[in-house]
Jmol script that loads the backbone (N, CA, C; Angstrom):
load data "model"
ATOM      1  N   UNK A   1       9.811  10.733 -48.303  1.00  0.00           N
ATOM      2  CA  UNK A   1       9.879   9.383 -47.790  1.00  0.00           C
ATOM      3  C   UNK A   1      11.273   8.827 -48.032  1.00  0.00           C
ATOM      4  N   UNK A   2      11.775   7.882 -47.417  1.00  0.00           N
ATOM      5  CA  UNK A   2      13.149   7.356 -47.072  1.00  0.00           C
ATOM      6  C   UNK A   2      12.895   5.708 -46.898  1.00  0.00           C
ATOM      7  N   UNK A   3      13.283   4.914 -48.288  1.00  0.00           N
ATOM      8  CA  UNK A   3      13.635   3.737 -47.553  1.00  0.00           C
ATOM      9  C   UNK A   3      14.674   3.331 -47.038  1.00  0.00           C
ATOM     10  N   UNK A   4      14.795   2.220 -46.625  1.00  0.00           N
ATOM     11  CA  UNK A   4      15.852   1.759 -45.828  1.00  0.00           C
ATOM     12  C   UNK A   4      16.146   0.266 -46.028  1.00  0.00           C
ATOM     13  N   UNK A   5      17.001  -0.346 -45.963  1.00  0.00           N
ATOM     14  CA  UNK A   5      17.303  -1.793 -46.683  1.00  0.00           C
ATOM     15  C   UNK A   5      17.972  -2.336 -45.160  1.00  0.00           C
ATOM     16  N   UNK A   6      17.732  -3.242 -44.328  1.00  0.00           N
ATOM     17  CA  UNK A   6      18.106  -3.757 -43.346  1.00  0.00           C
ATOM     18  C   UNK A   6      18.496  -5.497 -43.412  1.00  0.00           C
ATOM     19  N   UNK A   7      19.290  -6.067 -43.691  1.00  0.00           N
ATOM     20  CA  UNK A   7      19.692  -7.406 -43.567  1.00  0.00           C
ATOM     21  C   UNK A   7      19.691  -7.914 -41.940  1.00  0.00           C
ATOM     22  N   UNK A   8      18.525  -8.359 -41.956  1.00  0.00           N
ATOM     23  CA  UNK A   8      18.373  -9.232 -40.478  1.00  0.00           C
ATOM     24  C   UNK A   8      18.864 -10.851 -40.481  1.00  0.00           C
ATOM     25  N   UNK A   9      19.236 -11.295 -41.833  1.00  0.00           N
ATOM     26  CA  UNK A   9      20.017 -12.959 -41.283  1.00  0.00           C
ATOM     27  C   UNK A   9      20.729 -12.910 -43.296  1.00  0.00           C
ATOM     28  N   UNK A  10      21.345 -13.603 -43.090  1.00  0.00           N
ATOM     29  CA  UNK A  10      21.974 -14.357 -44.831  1.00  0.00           C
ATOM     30  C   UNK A  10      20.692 -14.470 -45.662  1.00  0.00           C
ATOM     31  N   UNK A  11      19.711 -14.814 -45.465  1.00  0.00           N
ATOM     32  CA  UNK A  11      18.606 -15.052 -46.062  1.00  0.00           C
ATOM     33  C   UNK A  11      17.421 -14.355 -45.753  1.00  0.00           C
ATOM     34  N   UNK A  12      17.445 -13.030 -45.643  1.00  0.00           N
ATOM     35  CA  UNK A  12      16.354 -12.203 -45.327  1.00  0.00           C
ATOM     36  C   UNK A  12      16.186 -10.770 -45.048  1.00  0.00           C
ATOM     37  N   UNK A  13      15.892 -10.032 -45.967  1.00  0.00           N
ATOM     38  CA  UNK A  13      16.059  -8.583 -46.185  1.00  0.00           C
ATOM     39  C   UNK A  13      14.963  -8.039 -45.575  1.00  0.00           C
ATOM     40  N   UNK A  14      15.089  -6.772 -44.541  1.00  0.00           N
ATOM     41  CA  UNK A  14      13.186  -6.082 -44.626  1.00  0.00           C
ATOM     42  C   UNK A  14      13.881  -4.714 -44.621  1.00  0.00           C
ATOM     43  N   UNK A  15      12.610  -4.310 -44.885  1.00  0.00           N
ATOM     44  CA  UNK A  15      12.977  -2.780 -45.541  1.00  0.00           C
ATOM     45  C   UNK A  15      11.986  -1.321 -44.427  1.00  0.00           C
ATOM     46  N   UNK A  16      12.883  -0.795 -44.347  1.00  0.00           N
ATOM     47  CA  UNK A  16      12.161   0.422 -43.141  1.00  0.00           C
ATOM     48  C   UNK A  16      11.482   2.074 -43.785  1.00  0.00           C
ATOM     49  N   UNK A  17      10.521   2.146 -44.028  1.00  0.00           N
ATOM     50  CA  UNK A  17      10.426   3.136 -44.600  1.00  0.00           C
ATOM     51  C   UNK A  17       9.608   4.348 -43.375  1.00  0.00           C
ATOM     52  N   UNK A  18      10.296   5.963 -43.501  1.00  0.00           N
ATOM     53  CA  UNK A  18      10.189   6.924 -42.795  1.00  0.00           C
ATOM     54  C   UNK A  18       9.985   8.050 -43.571  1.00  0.00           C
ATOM     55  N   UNK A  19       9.487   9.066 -42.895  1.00  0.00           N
ATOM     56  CA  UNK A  19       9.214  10.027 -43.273  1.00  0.00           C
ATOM     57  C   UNK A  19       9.935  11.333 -42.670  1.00  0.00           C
ATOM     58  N   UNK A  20      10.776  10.736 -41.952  1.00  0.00           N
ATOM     59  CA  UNK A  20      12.047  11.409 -41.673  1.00  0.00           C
ATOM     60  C   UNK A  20      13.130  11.660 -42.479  1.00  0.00           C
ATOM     61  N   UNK A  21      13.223  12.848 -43.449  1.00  0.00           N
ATOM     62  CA  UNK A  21      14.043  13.341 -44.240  1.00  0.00           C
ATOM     63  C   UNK A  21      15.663  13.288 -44.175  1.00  0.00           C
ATOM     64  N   UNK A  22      15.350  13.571 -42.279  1.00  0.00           N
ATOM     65  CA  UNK A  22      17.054  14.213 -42.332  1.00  0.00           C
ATOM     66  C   UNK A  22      17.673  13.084 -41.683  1.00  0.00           C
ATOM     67  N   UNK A  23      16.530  11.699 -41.388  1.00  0.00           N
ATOM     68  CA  UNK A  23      17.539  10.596 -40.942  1.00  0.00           C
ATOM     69  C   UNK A  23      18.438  10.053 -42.471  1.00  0.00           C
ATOM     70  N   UNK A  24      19.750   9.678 -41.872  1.00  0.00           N
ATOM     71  CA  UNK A  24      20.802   8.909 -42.934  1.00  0.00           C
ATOM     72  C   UNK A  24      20.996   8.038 -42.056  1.00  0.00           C
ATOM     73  N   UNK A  25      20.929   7.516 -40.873  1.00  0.00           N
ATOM     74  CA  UNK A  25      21.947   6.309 -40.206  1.00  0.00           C
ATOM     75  C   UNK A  25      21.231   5.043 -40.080  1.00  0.00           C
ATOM     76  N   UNK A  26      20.733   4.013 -40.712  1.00  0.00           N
ATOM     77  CA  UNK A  26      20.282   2.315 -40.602  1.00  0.00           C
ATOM     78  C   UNK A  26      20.052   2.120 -39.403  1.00  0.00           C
ATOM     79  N   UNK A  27      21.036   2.596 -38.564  1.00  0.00           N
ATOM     80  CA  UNK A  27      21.397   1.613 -37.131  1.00  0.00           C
ATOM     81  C   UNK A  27      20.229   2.753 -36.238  1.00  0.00           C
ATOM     82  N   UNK A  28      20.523   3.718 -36.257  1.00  0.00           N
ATOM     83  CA  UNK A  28      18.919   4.461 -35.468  1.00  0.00           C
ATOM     84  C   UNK A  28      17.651   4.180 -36.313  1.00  0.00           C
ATOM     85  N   UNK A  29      17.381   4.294 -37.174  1.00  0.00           N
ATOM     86  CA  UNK A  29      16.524   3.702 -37.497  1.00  0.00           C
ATOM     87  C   UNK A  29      15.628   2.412 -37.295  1.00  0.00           C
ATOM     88  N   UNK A  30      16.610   1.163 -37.263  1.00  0.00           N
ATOM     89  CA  UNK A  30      16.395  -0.215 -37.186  1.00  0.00           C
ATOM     90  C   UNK A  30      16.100  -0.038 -35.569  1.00  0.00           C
ATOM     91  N   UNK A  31      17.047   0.695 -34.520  1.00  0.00           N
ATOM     92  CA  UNK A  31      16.666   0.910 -32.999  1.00  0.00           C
ATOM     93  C   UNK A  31      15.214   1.483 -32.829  1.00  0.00           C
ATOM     94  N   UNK A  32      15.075   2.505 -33.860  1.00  0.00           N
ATOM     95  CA  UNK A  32      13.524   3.186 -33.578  1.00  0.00           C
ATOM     96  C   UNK A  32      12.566   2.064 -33.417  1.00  0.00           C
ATOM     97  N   UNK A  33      13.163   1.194 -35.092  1.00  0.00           N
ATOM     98  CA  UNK A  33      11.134   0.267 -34.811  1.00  0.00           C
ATOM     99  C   UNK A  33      11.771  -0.610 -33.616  1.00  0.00           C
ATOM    100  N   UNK A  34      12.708  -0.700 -33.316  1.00  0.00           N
ATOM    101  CA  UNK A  34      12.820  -1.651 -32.127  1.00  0.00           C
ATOM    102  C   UNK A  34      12.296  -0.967 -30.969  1.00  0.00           C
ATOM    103  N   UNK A  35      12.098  -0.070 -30.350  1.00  0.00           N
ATOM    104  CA  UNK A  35      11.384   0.987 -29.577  1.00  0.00           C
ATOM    105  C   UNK A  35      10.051   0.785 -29.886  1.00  0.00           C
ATOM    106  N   UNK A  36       9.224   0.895 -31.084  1.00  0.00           N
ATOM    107  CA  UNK A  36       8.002   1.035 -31.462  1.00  0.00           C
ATOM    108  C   UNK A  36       7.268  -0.411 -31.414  1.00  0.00           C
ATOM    109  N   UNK A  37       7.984  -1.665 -31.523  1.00  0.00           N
ATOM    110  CA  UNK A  37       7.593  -2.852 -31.961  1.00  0.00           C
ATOM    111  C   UNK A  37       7.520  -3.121 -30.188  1.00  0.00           C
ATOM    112  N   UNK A  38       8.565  -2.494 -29.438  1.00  0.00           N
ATOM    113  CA  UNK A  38       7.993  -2.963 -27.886  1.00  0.00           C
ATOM    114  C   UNK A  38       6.906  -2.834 -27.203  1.00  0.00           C
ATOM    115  N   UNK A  39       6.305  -1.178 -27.619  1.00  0.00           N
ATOM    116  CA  UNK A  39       5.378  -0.789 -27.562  1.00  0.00           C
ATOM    117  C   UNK A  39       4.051  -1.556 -28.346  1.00  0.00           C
ATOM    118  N   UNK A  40       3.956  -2.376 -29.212  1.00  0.00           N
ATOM    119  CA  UNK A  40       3.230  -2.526 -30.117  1.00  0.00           C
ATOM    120  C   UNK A  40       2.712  -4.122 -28.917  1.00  0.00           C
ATOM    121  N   UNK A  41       4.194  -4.184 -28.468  1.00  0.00           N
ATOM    122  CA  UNK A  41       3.880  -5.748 -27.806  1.00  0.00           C
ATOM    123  C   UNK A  41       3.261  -5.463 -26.418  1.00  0.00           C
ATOM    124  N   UNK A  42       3.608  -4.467 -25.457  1.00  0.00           N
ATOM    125  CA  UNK A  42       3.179  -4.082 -24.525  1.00  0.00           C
ATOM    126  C   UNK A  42       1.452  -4.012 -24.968  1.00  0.00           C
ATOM    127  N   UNK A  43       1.213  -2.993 -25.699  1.00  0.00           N
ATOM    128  CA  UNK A  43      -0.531  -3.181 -25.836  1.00  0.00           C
ATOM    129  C   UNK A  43      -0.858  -4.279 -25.927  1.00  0.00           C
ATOM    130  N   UNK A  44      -0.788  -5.360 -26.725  1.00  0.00           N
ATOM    131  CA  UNK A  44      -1.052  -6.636 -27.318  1.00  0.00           C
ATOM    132  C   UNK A  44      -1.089  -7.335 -26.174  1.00  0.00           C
ATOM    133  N   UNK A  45       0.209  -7.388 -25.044  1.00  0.00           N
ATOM    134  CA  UNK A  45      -0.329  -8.222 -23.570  1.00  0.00           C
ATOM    135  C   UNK A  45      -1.238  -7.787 -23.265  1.00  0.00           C
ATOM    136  N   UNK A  46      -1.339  -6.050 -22.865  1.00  0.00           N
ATOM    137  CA  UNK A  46      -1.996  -5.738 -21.773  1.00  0.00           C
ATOM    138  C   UNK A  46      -3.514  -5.907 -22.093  1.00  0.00           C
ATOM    139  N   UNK A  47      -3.487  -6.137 -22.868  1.00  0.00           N
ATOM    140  CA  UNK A  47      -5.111  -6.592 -23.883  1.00  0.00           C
ATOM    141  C   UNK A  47      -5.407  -7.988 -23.330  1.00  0.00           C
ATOM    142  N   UNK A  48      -4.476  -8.813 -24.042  1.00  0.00           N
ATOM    143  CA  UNK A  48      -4.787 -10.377 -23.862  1.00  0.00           C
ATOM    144  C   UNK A  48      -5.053 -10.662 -22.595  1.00  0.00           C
ATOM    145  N   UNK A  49      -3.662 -10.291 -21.873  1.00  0.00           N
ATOM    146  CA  UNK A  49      -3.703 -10.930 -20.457  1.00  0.00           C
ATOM    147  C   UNK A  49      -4.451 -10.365 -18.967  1.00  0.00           C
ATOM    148  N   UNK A  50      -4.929  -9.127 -19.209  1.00  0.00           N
ATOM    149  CA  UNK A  50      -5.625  -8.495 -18.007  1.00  0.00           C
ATOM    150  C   UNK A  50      -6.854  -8.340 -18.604  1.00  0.00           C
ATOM    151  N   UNK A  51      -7.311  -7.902 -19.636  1.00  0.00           N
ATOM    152  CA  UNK A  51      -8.908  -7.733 -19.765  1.00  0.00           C
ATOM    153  C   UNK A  51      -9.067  -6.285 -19.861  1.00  0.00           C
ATOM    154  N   UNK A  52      -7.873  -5.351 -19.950  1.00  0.00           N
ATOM    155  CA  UNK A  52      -8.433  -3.915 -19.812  1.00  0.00           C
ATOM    156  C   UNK A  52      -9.153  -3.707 -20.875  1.00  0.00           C
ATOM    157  N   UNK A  53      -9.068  -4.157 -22.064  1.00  0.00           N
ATOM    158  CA  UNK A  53     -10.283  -3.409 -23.180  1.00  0.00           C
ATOM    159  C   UNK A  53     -12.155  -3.649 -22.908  1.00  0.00           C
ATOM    160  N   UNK A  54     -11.908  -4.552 -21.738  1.00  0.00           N
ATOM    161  CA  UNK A  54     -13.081  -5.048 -21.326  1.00  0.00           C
ATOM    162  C   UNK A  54     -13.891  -4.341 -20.013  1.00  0.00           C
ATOM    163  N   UNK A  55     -13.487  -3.110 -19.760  1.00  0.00           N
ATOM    164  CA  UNK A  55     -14.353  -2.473 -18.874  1.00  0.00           C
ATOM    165  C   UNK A  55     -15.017  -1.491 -19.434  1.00  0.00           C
ATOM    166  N   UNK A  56     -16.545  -2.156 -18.526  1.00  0.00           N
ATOM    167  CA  UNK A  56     -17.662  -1.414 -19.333  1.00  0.00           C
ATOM    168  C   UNK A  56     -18.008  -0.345 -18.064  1.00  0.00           C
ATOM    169  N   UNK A  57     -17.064   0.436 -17.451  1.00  0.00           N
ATOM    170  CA  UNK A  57     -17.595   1.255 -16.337  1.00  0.00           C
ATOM    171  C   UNK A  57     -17.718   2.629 -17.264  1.00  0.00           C
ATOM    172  N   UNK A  58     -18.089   3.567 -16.746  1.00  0.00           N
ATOM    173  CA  UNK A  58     -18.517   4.877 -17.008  1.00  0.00           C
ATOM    174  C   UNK A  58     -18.173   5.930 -16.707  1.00  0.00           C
ATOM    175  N   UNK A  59     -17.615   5.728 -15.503  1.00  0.00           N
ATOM    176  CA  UNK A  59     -16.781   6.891 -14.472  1.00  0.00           C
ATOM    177  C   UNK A  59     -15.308   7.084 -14.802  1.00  0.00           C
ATOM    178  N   UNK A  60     -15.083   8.316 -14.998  1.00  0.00           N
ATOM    179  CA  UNK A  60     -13.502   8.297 -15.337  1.00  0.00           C
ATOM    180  C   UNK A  60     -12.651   8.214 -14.301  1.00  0.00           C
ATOM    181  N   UNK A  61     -13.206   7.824 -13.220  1.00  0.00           N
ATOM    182  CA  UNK A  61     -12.025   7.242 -11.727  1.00  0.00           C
ATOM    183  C   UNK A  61     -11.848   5.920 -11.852  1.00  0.00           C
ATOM    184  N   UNK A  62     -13.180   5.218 -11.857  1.00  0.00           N
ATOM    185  CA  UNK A  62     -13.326   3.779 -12.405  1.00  0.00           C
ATOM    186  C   UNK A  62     -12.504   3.196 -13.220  1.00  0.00           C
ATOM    187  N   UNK A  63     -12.482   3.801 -14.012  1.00  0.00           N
ATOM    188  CA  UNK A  63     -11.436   3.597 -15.376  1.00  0.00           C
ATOM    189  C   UNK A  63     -10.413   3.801 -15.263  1.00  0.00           C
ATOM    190  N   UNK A  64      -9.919   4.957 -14.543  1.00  0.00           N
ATOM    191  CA  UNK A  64      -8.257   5.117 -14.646  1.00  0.00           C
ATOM    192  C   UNK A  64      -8.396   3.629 -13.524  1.00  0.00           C
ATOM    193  N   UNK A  65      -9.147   3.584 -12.441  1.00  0.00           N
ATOM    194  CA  UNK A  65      -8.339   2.088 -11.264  1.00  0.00           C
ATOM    195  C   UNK A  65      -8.249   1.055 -12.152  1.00  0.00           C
ATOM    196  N   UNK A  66      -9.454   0.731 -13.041  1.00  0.00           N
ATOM    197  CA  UNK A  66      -9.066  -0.430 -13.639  1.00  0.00           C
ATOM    198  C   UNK A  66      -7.953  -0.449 -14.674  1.00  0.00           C
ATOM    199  N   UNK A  67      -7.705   0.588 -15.203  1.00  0.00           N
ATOM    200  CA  UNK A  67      -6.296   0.395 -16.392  1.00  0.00           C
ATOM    201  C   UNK A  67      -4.853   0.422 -15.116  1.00  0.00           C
ATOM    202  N   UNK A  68      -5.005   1.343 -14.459  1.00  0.00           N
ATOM    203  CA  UNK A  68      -4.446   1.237 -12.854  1.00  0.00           C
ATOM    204  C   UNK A  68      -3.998  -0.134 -12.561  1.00  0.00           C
ATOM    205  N   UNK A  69      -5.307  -1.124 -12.053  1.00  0.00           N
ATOM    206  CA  UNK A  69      -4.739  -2.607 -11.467  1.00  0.00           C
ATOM    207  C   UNK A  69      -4.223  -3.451 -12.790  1.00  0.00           C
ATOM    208  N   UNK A  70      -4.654  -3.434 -13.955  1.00  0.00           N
ATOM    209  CA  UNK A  70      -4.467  -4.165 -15.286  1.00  0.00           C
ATOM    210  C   UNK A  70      -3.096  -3.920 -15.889  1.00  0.00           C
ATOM    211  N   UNK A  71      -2.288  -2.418 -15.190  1.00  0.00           N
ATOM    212  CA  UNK A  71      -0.721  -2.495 -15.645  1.00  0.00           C
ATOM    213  C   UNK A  71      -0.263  -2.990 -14.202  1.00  0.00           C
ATOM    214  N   UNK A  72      -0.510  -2.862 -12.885  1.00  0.00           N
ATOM    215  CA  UNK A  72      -0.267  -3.549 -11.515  1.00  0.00           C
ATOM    216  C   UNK A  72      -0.094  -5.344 -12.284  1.00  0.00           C
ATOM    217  N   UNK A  73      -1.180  -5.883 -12.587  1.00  0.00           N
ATOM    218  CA  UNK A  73      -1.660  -7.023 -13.071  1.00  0.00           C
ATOM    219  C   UNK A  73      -0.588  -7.727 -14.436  1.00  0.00           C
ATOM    220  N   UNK A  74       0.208  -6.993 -15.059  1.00  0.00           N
ATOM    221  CA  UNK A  74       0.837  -6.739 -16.368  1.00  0.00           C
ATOM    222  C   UNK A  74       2.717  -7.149 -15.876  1.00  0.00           C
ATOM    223  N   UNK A  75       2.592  -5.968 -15.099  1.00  0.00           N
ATOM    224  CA  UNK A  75       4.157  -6.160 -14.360  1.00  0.00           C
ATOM    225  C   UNK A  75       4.296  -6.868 -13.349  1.00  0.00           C
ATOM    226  N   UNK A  76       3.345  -7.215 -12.846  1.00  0.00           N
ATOM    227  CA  UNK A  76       3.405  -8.548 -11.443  1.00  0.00           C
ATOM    228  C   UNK A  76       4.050 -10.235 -12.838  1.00  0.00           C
ATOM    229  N   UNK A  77       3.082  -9.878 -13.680  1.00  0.00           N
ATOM    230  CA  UNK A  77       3.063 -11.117 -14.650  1.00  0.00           C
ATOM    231  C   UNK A  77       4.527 -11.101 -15.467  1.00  0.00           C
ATOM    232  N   UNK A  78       5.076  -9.887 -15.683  1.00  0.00           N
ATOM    233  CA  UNK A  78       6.116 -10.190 -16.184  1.00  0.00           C
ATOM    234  C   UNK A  78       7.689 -10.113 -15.348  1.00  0.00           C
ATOM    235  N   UNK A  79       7.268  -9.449 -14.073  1.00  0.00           N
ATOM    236  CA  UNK A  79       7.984 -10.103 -13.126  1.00  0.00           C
ATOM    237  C   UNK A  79       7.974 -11.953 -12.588  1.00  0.00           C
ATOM    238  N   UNK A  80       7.423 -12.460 -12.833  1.00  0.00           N
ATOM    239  CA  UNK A  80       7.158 -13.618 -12.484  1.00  0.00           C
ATOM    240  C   UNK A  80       7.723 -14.304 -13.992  1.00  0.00           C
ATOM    241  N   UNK A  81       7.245 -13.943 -15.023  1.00  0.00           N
ATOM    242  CA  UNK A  81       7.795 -14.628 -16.185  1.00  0.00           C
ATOM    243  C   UNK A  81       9.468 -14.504 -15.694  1.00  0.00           C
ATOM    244  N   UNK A  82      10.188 -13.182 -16.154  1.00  0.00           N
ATOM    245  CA  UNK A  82      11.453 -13.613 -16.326  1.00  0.00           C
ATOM    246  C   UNK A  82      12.251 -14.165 -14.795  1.00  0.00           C
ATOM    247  N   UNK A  83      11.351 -14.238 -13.961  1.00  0.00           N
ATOM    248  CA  UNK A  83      12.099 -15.044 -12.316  1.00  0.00           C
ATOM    249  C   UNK A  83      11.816 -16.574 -12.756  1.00  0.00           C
ATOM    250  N   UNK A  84      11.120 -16.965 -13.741  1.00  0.00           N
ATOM    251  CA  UNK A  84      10.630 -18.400 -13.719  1.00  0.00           C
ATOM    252  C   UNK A  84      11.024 -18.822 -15.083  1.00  0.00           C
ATOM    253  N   UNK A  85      11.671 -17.926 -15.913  1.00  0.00           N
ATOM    254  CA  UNK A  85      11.717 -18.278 -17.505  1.00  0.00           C
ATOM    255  C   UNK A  85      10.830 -18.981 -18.404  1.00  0.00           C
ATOM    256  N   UNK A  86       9.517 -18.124 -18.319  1.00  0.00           N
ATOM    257  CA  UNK A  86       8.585 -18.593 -18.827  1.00  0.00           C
ATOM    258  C   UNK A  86       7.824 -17.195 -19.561  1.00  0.00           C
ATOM    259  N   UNK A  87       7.039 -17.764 -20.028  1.00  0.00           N
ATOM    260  CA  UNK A  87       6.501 -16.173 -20.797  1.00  0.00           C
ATOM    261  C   UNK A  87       5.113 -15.953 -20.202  1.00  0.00           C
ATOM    262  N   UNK A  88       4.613 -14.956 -20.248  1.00  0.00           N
ATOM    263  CA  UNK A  88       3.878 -14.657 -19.850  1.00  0.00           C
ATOM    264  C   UNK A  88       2.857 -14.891 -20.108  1.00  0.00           C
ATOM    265  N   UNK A  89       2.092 -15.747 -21.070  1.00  0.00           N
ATOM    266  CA  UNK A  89       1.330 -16.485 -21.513  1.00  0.00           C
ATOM    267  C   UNK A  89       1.288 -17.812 -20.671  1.00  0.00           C
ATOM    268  N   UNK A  90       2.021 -18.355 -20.766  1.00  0.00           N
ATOM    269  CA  UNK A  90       2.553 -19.795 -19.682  1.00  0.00           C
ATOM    270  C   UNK A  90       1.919 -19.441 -18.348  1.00  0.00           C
ATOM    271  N   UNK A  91       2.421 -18.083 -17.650  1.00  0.00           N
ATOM    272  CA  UNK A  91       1.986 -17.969 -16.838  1.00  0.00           C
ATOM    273  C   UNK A  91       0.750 -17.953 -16.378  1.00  0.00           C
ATOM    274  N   UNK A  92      -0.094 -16.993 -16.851  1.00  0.00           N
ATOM    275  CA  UNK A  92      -1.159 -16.668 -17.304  1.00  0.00           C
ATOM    276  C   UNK A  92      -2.149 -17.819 -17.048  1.00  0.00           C
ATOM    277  N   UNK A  93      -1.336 -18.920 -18.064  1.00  0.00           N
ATOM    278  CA  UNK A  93      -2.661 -19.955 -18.342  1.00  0.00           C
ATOM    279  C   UNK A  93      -2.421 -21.055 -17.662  1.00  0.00           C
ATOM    280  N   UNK A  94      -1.043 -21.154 -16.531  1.00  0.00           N
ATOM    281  CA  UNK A  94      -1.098 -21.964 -15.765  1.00  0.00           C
ATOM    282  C   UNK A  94      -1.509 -21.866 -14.252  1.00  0.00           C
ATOM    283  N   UNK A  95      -1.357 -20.314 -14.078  1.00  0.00           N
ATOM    284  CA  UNK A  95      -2.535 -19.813 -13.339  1.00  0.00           C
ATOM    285  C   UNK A  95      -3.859 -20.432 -13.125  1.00  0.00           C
ATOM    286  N   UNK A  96      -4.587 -20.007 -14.264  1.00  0.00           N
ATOM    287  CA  UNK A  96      -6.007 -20.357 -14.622  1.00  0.00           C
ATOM    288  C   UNK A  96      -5.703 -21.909 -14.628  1.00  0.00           C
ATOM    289  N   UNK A  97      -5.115 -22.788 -15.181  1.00  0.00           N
ATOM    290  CA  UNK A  97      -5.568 -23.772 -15.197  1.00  0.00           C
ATOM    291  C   UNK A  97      -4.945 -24.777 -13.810  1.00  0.00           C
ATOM    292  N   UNK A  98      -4.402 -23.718 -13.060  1.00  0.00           N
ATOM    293  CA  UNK A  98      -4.316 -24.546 -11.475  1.00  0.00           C
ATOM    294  C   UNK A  98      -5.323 -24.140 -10.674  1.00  0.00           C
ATOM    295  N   UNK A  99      -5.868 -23.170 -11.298  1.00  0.00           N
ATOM    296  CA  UNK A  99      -6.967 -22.954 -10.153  1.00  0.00           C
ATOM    297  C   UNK A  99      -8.639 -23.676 -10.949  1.00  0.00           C
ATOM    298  N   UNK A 100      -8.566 -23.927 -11.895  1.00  0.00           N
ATOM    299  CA  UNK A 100      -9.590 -24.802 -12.536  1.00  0.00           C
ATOM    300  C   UNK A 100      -9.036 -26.390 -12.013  1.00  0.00           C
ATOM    301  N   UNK A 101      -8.220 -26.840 -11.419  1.00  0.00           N
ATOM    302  CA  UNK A 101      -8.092 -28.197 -11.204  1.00  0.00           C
ATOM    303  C   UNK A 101      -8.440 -27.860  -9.740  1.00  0.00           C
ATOM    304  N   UNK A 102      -7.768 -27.197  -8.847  1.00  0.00           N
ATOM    305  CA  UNK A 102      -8.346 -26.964  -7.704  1.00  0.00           C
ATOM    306  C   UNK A 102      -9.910 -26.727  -7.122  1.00  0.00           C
ATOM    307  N   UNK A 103     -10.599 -26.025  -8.178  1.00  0.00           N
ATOM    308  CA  UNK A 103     -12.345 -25.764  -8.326  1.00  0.00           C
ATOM    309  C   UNK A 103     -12.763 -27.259  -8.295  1.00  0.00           C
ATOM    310  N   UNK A 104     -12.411 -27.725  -9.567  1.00  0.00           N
ATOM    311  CA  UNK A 104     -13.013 -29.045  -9.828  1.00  0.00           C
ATOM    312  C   UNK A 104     -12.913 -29.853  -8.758  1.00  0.00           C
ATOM    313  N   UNK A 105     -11.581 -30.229  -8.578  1.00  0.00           N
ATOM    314  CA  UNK A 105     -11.302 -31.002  -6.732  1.00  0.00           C
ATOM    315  C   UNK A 105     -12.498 -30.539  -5.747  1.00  0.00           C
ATOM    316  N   UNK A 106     -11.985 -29.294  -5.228  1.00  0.00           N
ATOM    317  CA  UNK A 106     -12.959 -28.834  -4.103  1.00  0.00           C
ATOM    318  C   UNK A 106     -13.409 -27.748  -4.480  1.00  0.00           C
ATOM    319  N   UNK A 107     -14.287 -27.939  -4.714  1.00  0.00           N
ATOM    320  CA  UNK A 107     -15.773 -26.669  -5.319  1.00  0.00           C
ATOM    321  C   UNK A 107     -15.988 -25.882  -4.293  1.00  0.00           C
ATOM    322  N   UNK A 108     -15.181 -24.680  -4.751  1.00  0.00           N
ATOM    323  CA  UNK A 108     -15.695 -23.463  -3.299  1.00  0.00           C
ATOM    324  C   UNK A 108     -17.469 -22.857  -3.231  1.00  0.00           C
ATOM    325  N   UNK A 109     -18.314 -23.556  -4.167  1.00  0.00           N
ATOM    326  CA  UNK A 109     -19.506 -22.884  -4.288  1.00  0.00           C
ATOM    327  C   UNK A 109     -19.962 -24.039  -4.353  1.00  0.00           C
ATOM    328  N   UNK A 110     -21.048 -24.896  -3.397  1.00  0.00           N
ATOM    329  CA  UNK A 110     -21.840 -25.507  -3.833  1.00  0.00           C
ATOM    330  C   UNK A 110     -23.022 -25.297  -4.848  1.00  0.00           C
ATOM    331  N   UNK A 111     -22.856 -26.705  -5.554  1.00  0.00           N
ATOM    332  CA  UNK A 111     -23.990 -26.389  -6.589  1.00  0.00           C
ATOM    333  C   UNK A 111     -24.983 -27.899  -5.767  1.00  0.00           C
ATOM    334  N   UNK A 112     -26.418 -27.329  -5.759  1.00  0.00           N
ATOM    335  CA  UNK A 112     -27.582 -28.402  -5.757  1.00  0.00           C
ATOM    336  C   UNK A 112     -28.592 -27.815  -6.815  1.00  0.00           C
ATOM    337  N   UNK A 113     -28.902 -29.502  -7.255  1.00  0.00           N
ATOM    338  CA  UNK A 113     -30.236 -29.289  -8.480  1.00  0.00           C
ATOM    339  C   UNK A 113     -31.421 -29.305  -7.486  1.00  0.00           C
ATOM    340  N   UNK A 114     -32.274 -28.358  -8.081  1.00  0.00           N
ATOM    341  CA  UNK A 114     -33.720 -28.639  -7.782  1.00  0.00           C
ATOM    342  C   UNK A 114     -34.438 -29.159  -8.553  1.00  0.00           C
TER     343      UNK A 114
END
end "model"
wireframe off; spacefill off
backbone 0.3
color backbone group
């Protein structure tokens, strides 16, 4: 094991530890988790914001379309974030909540009580 001592501001040390023997250089290192931490964020959208952990299909065609439209669904959203400088969360939920003011206005489904 290999730690590593990284100064990210005047007031704040974090430390990188590997199991890579024959690394010596900070600066690849500190790039690696920067590689790994993108990845870490990529799952974390593609979770939140499309719903892929949420298909309950069965078929392994099914499944690849829906992880399929949910990265379609992922990069449409973060194309639109950085054209609008907004994050993708913003987006997301201003989406949903323009089309919840629009429902409420004009209700595409009538509802009657019996």
């Amino acid at each position: 094991m290999k730690l590593f001592r990284v100064e990210v501001s005047t007031d704040r040390t974090d430390f990188i530890a590997t199991n890579d023997k024959a690394q010596d250089s900070t600066e690849v290192v500190q790039k690696e988790c920067g590689l790994r931490w993108k990845v870490e964020e990529f799952h974390r959208e593609i979770k939140q914001l499309t719903g892929i952990d949420k298909c309950q299909c069965r078929k392994a065609r099914i499944q690849r379309n829906h992880i399929s439209c949910a990265i379609l669904v992922l990069v449409r959203l973060k194309h639109l974030a950085r054209k609008t400088h907004q994050t993708v969360y913003q987006i997301k939920y201003n989406l949903l909540g323009n089309y919840l003011t629009e429902e409420l206005r004009n209700p595409s489904v009538a509802m009657t009580l019996v």
